[in-house]
KEFIDO-865609 format. One record per residue (C-alpha): residue number from 1; x negated, y, z negated. Coordinates in Angstrom, 3 decimals. Layout:
REC    i        c1        c2        c3
REC  NUM         X         Y         Z
...
END
This chain:
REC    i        c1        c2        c3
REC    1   -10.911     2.470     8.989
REC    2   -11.998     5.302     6.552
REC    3   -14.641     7.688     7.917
REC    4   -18.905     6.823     6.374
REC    5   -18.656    10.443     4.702
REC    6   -15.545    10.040     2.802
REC    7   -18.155     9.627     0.151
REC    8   -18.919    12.985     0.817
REC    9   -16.132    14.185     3.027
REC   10   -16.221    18.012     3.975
REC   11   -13.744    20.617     2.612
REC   12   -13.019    23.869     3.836
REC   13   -13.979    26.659     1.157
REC   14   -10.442    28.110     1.533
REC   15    -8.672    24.683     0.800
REC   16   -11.482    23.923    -2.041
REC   17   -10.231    27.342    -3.817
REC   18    -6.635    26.250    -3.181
REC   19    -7.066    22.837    -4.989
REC   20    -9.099    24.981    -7.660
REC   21    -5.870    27.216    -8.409
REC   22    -3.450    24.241    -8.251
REC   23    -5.732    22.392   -11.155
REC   24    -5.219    25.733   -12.878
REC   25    -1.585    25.684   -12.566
REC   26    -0.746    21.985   -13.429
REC   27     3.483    21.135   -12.158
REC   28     5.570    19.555   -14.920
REC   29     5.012    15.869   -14.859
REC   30     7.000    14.181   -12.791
REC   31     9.656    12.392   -14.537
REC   32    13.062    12.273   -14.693
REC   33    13.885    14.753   -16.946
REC   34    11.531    16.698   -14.611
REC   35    13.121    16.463   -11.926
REC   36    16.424    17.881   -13.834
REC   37    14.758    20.586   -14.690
REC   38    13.475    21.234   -11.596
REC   39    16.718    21.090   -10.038
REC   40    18.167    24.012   -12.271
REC   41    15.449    26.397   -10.695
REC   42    17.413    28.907    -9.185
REC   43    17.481    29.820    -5.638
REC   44    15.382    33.156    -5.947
REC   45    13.157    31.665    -7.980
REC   46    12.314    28.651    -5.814
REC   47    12.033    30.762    -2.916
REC   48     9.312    33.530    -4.712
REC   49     7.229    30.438    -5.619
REC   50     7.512    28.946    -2.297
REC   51     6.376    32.322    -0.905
REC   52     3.049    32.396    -2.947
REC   53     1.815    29.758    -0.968
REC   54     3.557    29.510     2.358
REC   55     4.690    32.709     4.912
REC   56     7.963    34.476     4.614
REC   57    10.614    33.004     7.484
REC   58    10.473    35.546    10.098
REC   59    11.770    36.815    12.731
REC   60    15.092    34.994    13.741
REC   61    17.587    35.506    16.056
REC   62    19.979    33.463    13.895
REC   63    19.417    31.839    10.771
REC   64    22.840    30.463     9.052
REC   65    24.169    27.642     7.390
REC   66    26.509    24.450     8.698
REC   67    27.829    22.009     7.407
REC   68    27.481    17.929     9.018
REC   69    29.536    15.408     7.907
REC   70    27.554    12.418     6.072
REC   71    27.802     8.923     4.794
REC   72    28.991     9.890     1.319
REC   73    29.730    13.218     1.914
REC   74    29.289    17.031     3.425
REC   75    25.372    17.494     4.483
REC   76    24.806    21.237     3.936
REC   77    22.049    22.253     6.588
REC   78    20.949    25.635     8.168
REC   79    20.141    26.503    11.654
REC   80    17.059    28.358    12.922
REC   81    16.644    30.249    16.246
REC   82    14.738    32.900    17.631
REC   83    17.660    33.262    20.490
REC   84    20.583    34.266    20.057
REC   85    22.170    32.865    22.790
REC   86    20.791    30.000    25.118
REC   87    21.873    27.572    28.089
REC   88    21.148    23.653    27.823
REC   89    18.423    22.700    25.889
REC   90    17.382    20.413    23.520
REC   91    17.659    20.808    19.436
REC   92    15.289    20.001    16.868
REC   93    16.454    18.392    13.605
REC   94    14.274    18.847    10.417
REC   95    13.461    16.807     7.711
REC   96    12.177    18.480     4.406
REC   97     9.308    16.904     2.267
REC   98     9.181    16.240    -1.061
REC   99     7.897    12.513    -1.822
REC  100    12.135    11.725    -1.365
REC  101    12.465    13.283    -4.440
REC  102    11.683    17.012    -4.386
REC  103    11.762    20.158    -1.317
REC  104    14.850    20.840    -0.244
REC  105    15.808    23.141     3.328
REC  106    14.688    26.532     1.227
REC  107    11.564    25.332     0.494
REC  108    10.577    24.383     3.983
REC  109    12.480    26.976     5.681
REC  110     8.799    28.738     7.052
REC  111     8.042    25.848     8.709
REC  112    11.333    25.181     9.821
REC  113    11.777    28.621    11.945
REC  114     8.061    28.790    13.210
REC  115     9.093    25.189    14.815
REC  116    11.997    27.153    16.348
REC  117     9.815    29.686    17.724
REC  118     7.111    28.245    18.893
REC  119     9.197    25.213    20.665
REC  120    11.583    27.510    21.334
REC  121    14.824    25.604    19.891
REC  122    17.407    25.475    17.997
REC  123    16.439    23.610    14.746
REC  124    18.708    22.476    12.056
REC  125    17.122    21.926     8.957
REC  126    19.220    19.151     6.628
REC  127    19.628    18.426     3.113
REC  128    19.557    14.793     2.486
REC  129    20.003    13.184    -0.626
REC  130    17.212    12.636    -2.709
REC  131    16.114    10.681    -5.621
REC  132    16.246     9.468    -8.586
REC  133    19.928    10.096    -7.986
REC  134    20.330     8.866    -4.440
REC  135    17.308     6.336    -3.839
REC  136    16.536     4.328    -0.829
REC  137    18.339     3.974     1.748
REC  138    20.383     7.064     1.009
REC  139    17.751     9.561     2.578
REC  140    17.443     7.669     6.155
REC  141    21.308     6.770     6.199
REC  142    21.563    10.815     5.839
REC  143    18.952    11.584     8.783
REC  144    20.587     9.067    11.185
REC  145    24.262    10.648    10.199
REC  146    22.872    14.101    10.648
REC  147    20.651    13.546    14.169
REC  148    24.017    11.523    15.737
REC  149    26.450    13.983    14.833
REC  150    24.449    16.563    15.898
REC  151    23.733    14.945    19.168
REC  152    27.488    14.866    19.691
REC  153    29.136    17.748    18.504
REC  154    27.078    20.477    19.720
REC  155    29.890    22.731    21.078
REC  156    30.791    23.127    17.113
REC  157    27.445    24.201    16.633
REC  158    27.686    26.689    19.515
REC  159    25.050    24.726    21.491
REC  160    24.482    22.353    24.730
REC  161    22.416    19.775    23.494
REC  162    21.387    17.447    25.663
REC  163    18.013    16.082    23.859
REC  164    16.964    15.630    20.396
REC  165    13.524    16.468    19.038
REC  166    13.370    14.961    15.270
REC  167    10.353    16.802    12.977
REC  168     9.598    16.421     9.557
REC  169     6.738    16.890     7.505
REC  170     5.312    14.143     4.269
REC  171     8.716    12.349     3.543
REC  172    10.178    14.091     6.320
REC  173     8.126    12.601     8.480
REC  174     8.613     9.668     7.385
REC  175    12.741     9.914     7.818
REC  176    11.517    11.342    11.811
REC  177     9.865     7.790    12.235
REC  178    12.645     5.588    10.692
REC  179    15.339     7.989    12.757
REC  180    13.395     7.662    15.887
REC  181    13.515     4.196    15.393
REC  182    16.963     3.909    14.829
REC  183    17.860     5.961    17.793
REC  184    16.001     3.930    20.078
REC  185    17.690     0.602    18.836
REC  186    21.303     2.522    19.021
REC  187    21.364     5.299    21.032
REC  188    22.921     8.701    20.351
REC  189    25.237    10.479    22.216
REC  190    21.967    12.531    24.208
REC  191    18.821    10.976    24.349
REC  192    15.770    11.373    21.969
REC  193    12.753    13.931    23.526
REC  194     9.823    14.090    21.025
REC  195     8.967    12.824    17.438
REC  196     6.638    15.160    15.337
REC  197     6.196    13.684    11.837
REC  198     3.653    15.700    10.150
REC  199     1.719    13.774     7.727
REC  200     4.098    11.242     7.268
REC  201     3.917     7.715     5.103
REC  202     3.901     5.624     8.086
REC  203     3.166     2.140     6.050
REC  204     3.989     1.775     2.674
REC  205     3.241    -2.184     3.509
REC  206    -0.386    -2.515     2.721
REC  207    -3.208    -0.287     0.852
REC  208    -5.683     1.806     3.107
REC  209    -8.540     3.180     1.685
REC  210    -7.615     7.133     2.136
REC  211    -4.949     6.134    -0.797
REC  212    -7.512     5.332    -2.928
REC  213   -10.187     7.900    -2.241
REC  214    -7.977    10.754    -1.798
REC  215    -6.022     9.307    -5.027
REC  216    -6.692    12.660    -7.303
REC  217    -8.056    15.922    -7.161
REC  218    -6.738    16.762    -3.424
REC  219    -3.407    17.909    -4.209
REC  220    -1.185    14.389    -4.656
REC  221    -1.761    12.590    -7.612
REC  222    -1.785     9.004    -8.509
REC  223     0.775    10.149   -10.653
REC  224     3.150    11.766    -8.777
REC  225     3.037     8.896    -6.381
REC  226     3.816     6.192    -8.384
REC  227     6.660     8.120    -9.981
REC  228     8.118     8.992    -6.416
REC  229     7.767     5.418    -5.368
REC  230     9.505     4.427    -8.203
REC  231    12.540     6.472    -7.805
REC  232    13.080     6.167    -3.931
REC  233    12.701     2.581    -5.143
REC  234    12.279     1.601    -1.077
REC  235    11.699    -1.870     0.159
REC  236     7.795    -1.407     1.532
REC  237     8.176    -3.911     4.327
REC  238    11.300    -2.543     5.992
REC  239    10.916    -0.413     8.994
REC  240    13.415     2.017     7.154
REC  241    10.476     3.010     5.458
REC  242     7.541     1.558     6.882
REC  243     7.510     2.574    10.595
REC  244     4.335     0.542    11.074
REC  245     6.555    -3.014    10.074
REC  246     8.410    -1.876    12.785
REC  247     7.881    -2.579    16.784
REC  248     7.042     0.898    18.038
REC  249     8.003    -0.071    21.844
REC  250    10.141     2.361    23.224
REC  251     9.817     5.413    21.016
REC  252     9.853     8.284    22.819
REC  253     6.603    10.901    22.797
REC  254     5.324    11.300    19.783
REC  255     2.808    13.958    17.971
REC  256     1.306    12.516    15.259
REC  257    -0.614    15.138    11.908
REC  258    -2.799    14.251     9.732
REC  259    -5.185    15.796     7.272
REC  260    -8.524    14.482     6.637
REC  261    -8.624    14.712     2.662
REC  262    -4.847    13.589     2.169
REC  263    -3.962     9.738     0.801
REC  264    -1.376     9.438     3.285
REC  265    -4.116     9.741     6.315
REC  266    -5.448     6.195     7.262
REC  267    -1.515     5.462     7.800
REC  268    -0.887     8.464    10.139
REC  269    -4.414     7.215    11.412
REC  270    -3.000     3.353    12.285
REC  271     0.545     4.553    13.751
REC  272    -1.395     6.928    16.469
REC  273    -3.499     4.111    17.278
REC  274    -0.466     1.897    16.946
REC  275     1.681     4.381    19.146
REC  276    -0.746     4.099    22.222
REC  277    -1.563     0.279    21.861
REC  278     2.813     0.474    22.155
REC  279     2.677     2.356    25.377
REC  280     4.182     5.512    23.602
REC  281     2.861     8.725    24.721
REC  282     0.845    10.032    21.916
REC  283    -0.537    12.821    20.883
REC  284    -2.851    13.641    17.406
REC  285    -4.051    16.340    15.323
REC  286    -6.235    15.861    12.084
REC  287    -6.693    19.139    10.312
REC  288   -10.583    18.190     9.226
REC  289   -11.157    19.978     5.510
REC  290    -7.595    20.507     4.859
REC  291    -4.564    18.376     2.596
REC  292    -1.596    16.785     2.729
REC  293     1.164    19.845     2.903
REC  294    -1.137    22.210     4.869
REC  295     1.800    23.058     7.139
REC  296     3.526    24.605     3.962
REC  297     0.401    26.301     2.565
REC  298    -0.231    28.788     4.828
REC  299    -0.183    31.749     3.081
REC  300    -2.379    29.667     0.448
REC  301    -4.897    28.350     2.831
REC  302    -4.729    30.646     6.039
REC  303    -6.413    28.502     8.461
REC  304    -3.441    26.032     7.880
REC  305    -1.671    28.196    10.867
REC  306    -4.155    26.893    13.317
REC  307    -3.946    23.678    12.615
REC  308     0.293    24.095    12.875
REC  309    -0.068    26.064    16.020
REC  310    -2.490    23.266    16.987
REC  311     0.504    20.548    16.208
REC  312     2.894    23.301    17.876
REC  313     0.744    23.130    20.626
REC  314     0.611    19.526    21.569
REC  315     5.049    19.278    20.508
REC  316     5.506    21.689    23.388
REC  317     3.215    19.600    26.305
REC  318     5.138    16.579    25.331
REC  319     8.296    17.891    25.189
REC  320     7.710    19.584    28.389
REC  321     6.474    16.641    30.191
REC  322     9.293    14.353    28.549
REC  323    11.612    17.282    29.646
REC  324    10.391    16.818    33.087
REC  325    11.017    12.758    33.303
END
């Protein structure tokens, strides 16, 4: 159910000047040819745009790249740590976001470590395929590959895993939910910990009325949407996309973000509520004033770190207490 002042709905001055440079700046239209352009941005370049609006990386104890074997092919993924040795622990594994189409582990690579540091983990950040050129299911076929073989091959990662925590943030969250999912019905080779989708599109089934009144003007256009729908071209009632189609029964504990002013909220809204009515320990964060990709936007919006040390924050109580089962 939307909120009575969504009519009105509050904005934080910081995220209000934010949307105000982002109108000033419009991004290429999202097409095709767009996207090929977009993919011929070098590295550096990428990376100095990413850091106008998000923090640098930070302090790591290791930060390199591996490689995981895939369904059609090498993944190429990196590994954050603050530590640069550890015992037993559990791992995190990262999806970017990027409406399937766009991000890539560079571009999220700030969020990425802080998750490392403050849930103090290894977390290995993978590139899955995206779209136009790899549409549904190629993305969550990637993200299960990726989370099993991790699960079972830490000693060639240098690691003892013996949990899995899977994060992700907009379409990464959305791959954490369909992973989880898959995880639960088949397990891997250690068992699953925590889920921490961050904003994700939980239910692409139905319409709920933050898609409509958050359409425009709050960072994710009508346009970009339908054009990223279109490419990942994925069936809305499968729970390969839609974790809400799915049951949620057996998932293990799960932090749920939102943001108040994004479309994607009344979804992230329904699979909290859906979590608990499931008997899944739940946990949830709404970052009132603030937009879908706050998590990336810190440097852009500074109060954007509380509400990620807020998420933070909750990850580490449940992971503690599911640590402690």
């Amino acid at each position: 159910m939307s909120d009575v002042n969504d009519a009105d709905p509050y904005i934080r001055p910081e995220v209000a000047r934010f949307l105000e440079a982002l109108l000033a700046r419009p991004r290429p239209p999202m097409t095709d040819a767009g996207i090929r352009m977009i993919r011929q941005i070098p590295p550096e370049m990428m990376a100095q745009m990413v850091q106008e609006i998000d923090l640098p990386v930070g302090p790591l104890a290791q930060d390199r790249s591996v490689t995981i074997p895939g369904p059609a092919g090498d993944l190429p993924a990196r590994l954050f740590d603050a530590r640069s040795e550890r015992g037993p622990g559990p791992v995190a594994v990262f999806f970017h976001g990027g409406g399937f189409v766009l991000g890539s582990v560079a571009s999220h690579a700030a969020l990425a470590a802080e998750i490392a540091r403050q849930l103090d983990c290894p977390v290995i950040s993978v590139e899955y395929r995206l779209a136009p050129e790899h549409p549904w299911p190629a993305a969550p076929d990637d993200a299960e590959a990726a989370a099993r073989w991790i699960a079972a091959n830490g000693a060639e990662l240098g690691l003892q895993v013996t949990g899995l925590v899977l994060a992700g943030d907009s379409a990464g969250g959305t791959l954490t939910l369909v992973t989880g999912l898959a995880l639960r019905d088949r397990p891997a080779a250690v068992p699953l910990r925590l889920l921490l989708p961050i904003y994700p599109m939980a239910d692409a089934a139905r319409p709920y009325p933050s898609q409509t009144r958050f359409a425009d003007g709050y960072g994710l256009s009508t346009e970009e949407m339908v054009y990223f729908n279109a490419a990942y071209a994925a069936d809305p009632c499968s729970p390969r996309h839609s974790a809400l189609q799915a049951d949620l029964a057996g998932l293990p504990p799960t932090v749920v973000a939102t943001a108040s002013l994004d479309p994607l909220r009344d979804g992230g809204r329904a699979l909290a509520g859906a979590l608990a009515a499931a008997g899944v320990p739940v946990a949830f964060h709404e970052a009132v004033g603030s937009i879908h990709g706050y998590a990336t936007y810190r440097r852009g919006i500074p109060s954007a770190g509380r509400d990620l040390d807020a998420v933070l924050g909750l990850a580490r109580t449940l992971l503690g207490q599911s640590a402690a089962d």
